[in-house]
C-alpha positions as CSV (number, residue, x, y, z in Angstrom):
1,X,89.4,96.0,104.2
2,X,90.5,94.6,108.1
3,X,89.3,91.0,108.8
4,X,87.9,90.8,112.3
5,X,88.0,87.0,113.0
6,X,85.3,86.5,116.3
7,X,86.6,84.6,119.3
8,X,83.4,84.3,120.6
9,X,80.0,84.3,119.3
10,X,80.3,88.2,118.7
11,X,82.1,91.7,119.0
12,X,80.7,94.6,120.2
13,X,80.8,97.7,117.3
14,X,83.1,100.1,119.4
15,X,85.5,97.2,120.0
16,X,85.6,96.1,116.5
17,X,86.5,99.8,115.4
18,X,89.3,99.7,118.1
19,X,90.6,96.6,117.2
20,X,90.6,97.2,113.6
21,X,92.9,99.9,114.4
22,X,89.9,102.8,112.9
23,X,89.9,104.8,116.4
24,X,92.3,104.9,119.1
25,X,90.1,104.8,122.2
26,X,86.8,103.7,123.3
27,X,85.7,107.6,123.6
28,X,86.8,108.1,120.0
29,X,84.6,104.8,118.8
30,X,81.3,106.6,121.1
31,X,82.1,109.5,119.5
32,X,82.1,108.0,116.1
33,X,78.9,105.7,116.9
34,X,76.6,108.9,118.5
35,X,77.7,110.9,115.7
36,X,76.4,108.4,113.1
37,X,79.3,107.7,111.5
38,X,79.4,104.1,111.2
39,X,77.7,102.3,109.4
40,X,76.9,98.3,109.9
41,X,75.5,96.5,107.0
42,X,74.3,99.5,105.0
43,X,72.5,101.1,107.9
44,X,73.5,104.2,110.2
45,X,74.2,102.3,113.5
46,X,74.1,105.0,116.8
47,X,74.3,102.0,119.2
48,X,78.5,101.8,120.2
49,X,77.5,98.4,122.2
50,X,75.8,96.7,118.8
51,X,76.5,92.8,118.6
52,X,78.2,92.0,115.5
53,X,78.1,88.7,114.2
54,X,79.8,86.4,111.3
55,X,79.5,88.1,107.9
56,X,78.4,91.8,109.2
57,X,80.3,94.5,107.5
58,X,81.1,97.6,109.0
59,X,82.2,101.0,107.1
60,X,83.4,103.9,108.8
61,X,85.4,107.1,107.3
62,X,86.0,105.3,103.8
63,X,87.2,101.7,105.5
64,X,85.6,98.6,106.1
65,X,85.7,95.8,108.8
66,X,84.6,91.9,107.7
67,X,83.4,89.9,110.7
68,X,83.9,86.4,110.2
69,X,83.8,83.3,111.9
């Protein structure tokens, strides 16, 4: 599981797959997101600009990403 530790009061979905290391380029992460492939707290999530906040947990191909605070 990566640890995605916020700097500010949230992270956009497509940059917490890129900075998690999951995808290599934003293209990849819309790609990912449109294709509904990610999933944030349990739910298929199709929007690549979705605010996450502390404690949201997002899987994608097998691997998760913690948002904390």
């Amino acid at each position: 599981m990566e640890i995605i530790k916020l700097r500010d009061e949230y992270i956009k979905l497509g940059q917490a797959l890129k900075a998690a290391g999951f995808v290599e380029s934003g293209v990849d992460a819309k790609f990912a997101v449109q294709d509904g492939l990610v999933k944030v707290n349990g739910k298929t999530e199709l929007q690549r600009g979705k605010k996450l906040v502390d404690g949201d947990i997002v899987e994608y191909d097998g691997k998760t990403i913690r948002i904390t605070g």
